[in-house]
C-alpha positions as CSV (number, residue, x, y, z in Angstrom):
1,X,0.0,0.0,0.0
2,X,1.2,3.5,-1.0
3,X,1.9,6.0,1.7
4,X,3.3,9.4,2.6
5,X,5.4,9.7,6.2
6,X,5.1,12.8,6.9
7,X,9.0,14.2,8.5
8,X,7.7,17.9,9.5
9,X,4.9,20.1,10.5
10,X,2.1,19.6,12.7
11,X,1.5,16.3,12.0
12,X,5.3,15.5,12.3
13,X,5.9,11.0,12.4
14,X,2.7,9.9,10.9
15,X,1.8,7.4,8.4
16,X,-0.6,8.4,6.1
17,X,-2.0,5.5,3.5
18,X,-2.8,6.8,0.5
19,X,-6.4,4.7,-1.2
20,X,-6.4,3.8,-5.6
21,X,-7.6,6.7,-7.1
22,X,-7.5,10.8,-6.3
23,X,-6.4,11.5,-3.1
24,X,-6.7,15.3,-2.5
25,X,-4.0,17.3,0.4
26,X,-4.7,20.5,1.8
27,X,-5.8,22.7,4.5
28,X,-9.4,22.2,4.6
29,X,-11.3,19.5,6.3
30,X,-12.4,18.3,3.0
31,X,-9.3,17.0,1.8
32,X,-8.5,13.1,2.2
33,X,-5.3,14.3,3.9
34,X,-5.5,17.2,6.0
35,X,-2.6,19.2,6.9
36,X,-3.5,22.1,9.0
37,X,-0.2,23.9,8.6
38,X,-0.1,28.1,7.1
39,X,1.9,27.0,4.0
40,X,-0.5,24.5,3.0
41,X,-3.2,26.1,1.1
42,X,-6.7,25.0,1.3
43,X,-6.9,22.5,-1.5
44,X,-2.7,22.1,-2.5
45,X,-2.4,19.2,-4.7
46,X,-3.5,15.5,-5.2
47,X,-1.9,12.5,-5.9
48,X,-3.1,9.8,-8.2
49,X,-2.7,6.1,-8.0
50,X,-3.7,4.2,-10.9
51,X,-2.3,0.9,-12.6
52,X,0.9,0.7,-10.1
53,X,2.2,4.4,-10.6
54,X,1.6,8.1,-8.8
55,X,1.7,10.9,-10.0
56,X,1.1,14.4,-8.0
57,X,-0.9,17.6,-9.3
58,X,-0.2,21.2,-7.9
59,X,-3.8,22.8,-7.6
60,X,-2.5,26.3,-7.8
61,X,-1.4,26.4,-4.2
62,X,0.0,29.8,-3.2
63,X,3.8,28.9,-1.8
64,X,4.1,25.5,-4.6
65,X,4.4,21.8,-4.7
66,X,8.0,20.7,-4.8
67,X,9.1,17.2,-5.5
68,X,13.4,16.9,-4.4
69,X,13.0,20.6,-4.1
70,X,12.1,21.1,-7.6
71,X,9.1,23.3,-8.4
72,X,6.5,21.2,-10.0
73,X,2.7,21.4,-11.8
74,X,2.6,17.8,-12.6
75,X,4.8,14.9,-12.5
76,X,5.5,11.3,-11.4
77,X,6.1,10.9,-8.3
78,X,8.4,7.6,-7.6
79,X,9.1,5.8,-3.7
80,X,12.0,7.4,-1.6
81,X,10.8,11.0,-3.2
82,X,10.4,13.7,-0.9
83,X,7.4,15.9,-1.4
84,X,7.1,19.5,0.1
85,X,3.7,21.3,0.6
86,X,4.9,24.6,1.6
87,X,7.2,23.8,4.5
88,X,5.4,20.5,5.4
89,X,8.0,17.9,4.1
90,X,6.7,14.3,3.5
91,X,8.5,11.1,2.0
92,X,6.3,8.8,-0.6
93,X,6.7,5.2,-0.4
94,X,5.0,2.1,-1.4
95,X,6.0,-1.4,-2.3
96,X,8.5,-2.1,-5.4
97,X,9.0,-5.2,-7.0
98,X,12.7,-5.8,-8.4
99,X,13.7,-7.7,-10.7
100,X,17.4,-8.8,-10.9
101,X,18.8,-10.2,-14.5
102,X,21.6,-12.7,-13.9
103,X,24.9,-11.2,-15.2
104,X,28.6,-11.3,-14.4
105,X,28.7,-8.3,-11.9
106,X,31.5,-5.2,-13.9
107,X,35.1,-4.8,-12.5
108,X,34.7,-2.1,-9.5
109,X,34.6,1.5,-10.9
110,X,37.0,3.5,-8.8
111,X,35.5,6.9,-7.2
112,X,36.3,9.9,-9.2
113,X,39.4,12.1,-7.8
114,X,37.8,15.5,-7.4
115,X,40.4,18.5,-9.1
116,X,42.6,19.7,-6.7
117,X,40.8,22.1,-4.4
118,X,37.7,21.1,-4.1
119,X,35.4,19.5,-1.6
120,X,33.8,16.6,-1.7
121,X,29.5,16.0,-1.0
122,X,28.9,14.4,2.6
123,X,26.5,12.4,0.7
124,X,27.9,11.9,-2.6
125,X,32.0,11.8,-2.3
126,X,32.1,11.3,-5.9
127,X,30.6,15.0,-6.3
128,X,31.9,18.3,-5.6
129,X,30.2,20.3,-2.7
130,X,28.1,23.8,-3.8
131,X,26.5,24.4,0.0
132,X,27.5,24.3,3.7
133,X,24.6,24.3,6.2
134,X,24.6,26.7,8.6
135,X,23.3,24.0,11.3
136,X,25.1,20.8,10.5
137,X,27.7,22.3,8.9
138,X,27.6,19.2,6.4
139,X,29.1,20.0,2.8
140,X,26.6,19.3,0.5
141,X,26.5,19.0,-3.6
142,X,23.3,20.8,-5.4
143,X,20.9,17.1,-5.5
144,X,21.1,17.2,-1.3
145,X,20.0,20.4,-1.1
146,X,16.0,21.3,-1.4
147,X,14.6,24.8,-2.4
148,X,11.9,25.8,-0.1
149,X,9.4,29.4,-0.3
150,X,10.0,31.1,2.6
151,X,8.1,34.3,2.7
152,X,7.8,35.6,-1.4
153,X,11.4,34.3,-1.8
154,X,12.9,30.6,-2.4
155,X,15.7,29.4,-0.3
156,X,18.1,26.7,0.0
157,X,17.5,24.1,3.1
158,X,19.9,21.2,3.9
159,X,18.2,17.8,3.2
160,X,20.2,15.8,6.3
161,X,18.8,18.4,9.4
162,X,16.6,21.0,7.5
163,X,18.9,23.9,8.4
164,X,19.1,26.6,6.0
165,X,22.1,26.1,3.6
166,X,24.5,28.9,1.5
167,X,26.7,28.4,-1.6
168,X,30.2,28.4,-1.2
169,X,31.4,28.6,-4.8
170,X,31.7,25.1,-7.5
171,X,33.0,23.2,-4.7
172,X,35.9,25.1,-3.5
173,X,35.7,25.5,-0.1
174,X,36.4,29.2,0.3
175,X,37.3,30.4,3.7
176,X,34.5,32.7,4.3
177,X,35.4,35.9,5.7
178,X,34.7,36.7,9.6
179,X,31.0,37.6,9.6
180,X,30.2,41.3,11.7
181,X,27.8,41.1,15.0
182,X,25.0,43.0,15.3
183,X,26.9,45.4,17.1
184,X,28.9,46.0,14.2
185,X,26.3,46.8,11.3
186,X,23.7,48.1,12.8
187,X,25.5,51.7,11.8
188,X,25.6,50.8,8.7
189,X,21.8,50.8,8.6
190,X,21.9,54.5,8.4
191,X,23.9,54.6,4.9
192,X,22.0,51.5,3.5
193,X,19.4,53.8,1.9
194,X,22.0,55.3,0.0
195,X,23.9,52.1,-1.6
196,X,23.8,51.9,-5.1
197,X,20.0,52.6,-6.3
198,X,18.9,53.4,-2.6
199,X,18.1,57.5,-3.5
200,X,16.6,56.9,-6.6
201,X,14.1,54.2,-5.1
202,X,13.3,56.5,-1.8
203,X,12.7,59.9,-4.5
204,X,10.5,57.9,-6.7
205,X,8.7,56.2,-3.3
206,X,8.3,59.7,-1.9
207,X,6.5,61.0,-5.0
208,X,4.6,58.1,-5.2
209,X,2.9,57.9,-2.0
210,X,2.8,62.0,-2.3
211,X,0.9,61.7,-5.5
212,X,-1.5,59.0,-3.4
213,X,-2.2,61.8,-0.6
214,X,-2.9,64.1,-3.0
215,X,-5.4,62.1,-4.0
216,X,-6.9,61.5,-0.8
217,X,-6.5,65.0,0.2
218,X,-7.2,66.8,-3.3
219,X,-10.1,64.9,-6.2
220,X,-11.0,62.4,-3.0
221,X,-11.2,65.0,-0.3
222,X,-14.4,66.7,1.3
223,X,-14.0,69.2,-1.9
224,X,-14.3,65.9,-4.3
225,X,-17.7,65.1,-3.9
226,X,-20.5,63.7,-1.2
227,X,-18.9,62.3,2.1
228,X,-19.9,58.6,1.1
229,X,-17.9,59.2,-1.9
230,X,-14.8,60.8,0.0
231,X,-15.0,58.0,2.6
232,X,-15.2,55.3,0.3
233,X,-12.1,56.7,-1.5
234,X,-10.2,57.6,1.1
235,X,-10.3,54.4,2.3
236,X,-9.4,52.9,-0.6
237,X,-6.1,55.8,-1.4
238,X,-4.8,54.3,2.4
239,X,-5.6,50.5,1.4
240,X,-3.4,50.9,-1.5
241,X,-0.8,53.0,0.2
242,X,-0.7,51.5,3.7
243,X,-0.4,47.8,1.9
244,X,2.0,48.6,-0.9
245,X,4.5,50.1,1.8
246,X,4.3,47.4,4.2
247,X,4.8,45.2,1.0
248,X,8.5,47.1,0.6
249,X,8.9,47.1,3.9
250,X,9.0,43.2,4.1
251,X,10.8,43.4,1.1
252,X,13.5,45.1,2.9
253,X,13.5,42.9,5.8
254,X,13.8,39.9,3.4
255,X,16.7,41.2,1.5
256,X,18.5,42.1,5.0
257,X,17.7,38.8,6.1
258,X,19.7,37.2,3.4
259,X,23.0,39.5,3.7
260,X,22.0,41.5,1.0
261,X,23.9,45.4,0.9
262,X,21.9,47.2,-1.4
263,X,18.2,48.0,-1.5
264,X,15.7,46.0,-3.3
265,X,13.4,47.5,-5.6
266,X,9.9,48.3,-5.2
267,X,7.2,45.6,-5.4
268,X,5.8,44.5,-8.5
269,X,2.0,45.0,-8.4
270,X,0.3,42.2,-10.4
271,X,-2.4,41.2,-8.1
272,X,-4.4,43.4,-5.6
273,X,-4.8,40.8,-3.1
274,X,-1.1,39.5,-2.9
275,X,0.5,42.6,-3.8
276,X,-1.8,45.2,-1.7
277,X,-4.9,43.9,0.5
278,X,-3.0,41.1,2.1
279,X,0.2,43.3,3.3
280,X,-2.4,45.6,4.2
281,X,-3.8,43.6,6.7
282,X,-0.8,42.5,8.1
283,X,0.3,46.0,8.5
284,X,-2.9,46.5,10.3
285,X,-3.1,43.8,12.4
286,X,0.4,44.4,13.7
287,X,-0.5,47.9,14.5
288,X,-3.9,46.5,16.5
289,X,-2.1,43.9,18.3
290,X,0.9,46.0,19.4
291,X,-0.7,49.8,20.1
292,X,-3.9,49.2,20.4
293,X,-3.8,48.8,24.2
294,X,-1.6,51.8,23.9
295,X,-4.3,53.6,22.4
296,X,-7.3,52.8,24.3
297,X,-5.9,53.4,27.4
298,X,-4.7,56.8,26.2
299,X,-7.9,57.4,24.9
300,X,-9.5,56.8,28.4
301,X,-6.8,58.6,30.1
302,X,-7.7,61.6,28.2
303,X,-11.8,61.3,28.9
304,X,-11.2,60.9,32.5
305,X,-8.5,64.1,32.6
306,X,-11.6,66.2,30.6
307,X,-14.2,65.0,32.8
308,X,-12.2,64.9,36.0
309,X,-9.3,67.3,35.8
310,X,-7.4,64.7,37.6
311,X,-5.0,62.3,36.9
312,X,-5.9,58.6,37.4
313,X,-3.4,56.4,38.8
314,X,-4.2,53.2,37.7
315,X,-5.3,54.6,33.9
316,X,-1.4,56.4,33.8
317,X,0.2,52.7,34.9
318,X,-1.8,51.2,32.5
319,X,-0.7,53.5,29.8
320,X,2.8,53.3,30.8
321,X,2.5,49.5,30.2
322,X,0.9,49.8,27.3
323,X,3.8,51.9,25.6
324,X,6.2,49.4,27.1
325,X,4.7,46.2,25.5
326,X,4.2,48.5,22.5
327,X,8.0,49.5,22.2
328,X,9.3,46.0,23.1
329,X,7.0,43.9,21.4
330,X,6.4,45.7,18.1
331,X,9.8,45.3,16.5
332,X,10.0,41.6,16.7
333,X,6.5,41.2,15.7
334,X,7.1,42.6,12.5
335,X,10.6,40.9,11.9
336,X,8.5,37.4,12.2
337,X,5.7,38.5,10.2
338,X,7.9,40.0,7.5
339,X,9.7,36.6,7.2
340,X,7.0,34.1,7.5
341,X,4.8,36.5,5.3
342,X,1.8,35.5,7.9
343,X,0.2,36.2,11.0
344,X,1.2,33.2,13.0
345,X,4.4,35.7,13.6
346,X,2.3,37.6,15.6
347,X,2.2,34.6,18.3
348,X,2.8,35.6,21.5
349,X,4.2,32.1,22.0
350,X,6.7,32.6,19.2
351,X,7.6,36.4,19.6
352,X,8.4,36.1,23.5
353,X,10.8,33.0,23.3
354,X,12.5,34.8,20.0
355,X,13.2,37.8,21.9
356,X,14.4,36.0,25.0
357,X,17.1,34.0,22.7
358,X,18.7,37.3,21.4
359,X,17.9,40.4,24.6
360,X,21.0,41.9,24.0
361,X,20.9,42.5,20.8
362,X,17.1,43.1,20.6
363,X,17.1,45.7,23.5
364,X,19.7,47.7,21.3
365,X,17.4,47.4,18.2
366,X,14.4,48.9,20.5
367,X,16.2,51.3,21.6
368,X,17.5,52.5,17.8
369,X,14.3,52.4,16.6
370,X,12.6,54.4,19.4
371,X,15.6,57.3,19.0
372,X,14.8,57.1,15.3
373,X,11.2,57.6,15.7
374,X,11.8,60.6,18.1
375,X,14.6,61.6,15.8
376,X,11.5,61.8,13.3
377,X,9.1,63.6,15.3
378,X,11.5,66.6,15.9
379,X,12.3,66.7,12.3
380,X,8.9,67.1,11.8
381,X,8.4,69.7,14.2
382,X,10.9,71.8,12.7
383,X,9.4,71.6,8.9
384,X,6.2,72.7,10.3
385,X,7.7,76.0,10.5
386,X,8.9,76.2,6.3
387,X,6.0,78.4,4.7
388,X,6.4,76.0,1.5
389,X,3.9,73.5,2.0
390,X,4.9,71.6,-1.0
391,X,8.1,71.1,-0.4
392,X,7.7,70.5,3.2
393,X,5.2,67.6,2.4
394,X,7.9,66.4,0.2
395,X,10.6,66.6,2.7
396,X,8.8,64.9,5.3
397,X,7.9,61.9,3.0
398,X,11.3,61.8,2.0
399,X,12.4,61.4,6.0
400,X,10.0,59.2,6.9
401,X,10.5,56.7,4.1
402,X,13.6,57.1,5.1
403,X,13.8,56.0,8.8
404,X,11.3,53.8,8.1
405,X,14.1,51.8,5.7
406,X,16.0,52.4,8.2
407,X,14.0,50.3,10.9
408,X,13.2,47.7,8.5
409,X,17.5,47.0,7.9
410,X,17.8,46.6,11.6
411,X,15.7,44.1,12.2
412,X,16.9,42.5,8.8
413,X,20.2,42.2,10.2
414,X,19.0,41.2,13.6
415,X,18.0,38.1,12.2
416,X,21.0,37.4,9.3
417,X,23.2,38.2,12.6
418,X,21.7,35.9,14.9
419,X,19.2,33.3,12.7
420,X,21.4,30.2,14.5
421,X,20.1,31.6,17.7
422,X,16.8,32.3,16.3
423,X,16.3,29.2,14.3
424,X,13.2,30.1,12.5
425,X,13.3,27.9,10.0
């Protein structure tokens, strides 16, 4: 009988028989095999047994079907494979018959000598190693290791402990050069924006986004038309804006992530949901989760000073709490959204433990970004005082696209710094 063992996610070390026919995998309950799991999507791919073969199907899942960590639509699918759904890694077997012709077995081959220099695969001596893993630090040639979505971006994991892998050249093993702390870059996040392309893609971002409050402010404003009308578009102007920014934003923390120096450039925007509703949401469910107590209680705070003329105790405490757990908690919340490109980063359960594996470096990164973000608000204060509105709109844009790329680098190179600490994925 067919069968997938399944080697990771939630339902890590089962068995799962797979019946003659269509067997459907996916997310919902209406699959034959569920696999309640955020890279799955809801109907991912089946798998077809007929006359003694398989064969799987992707069904236009969102992060791909991948069979030896190659992307696939449709193919065979043969025992001792190893099937990905997302991040969910399973191994297909089922029972072979073999059938061995009687022949005088050939001399012994001897194993290729690799060219002087190079390395050889842990797995296959006769090849010559492209990857080390950061976690095993096995060497490893390109068939060992499996390309897996993580986020919008494919990368390279190690097929003997799942750790994430990097090339090291056509099998010469380099000696890479002493990586920098934390400590190190993080002041070269303040001249990252200007790297190559940097000021060209924050100018064109700036007039972009000013060009979208315009909008808002100008054809969409209370002069535009009736209020349904102007609320209606307004909210749509700040759907499109707030998501396409977050959308760069992860971008940034993605390309950070990987070690990359320059800027990336802005998003493509093919489809609205992917490209702008989705990042929109996450933006605002990070900003719920992490000020919203902030807000409310300030909100209160203020309604009892009005009505009262007194300061309440308990309402300043709990407002003073609320900024705390908005300062500390905010910055790693969107480092793990950003990477896993989904709310499940918003855990509690996994921000707490990730911060607790890197406080040193994390209390400097809070502290950065809170003297940016006052840094910000006295820059603003003073370009209240230009009389060219214009070109103080433009100015502030400009900043605050600025510190915001700023932000995003830091907690980029939080994690490239520390991901063996962190060990997301």
């Amino acid at each position: 009988m067919a069968k997938l063992m399944i080697q990771s996610g939630p339902r890590q070390g089962a068995q799962v028989e797979l019946k003659p026919g269509l067997n459907r995998l996916g997310r919902h309950s209406d699959n034959d095999l569920q696999i309640d799991d955020p890279s799955v999507s809801g109907h991912h791919c089946e798998i077809l047994l007929e006359s003694g073969s398989a064969s799987v199907t992707d069904l236009g899942s969102t992060n791909g079907t991948y069979l030896d960590g190659q992307l696939i639509q449709s193919s065979p699918i043969r025992p001792g494979q190893t099937l990905y759904l997302g991040v969910v890694q399973m191994l297909y077997d089922a029972p072979v018959s073999i059938r061995i012709a009687s022949a005088p077995h050939p001399p012994a081959v001897p194993t290729p000598v690799l060219p002087s220099g190079m390395s050889p695969c842990k797995n296959h001596p006769q090849q010559p190693a492209e990857w080390v893993c950061g976690r095993c630090h096995q060497l490893l040639c390109a068939s060992c290791v499996a390309t897996r979505k993580v986020g919008s971006k494919p990368l390279p994991f190690c097929s003997l402990c799942g750790g994430q892998c990097m090339q090291m050249g056509l099998g010469v093993f380099a000696r890479r050069a002493e990586a920098k702390s934390f400590f190190a870059q993080f002041p070269e996040a303040f001249v990252y924006p200007f790297k190559g392309s940097g000021i060209a893609l924050l100018i064109g971002g700036t007039l972009f986004f000013a060009f979208l409050d315009f909008l808002k402010r100008g054809p969409l404003g209370p002069r535009g038309g009736l209020p349904i009308f102007f609320m209606i578009g307004s909210l749509f102007i700040t759907a499109i804006s707030g998501g396409y920014l977050f959308s760069y934003l992860q971008k940034i923390v993605q390309s950070s992530a990987q070690g990359e120096e320059s800027m990336p450039s802005w998003p493509e925007f093919s489809d609205f949901w992917a490209d702008i509703l989705q990042p929109f949401l996450h933006a605002l469910a990070i900003a719920v989760f992490c000020f919203g107590p902030l807000s409310g209680f300030a909100i209160w705070s203020g309604i009892e000073f009005a009505l009262n003329q007194t300061v309440n105790p308990a309402l300043l405490l709990g407002t003073l709490l609320a900024a705390g757990w908005a300062i500390l908690y905010f910055p790693m919340a969107m480092l793990a959204v950003a990477m896993a490109d989904s709310l499940t980063g918003l855990n509690p359960l996994f921000v707490i433990p990730s911060i607790c594996k890197v406080p040193l470096e994390y209390l400097v990164a809070c502290c950065v970004v809170l003297v940016i973000y006052a840094v910000k608000l006295a820059v603003g204060f003073v370009l209240a005082f230009l009389s060219i509105p214009l070109l103080t709109a433009l100015l502030s844009g400009f900043l605050s696209l600025y510190f915001l790329t700023v932000e995003m680098r830091l907690l980029g190179t939080l994690y490239y710094t520390r991901k063996d600490r962190l060990n997301w994925f």
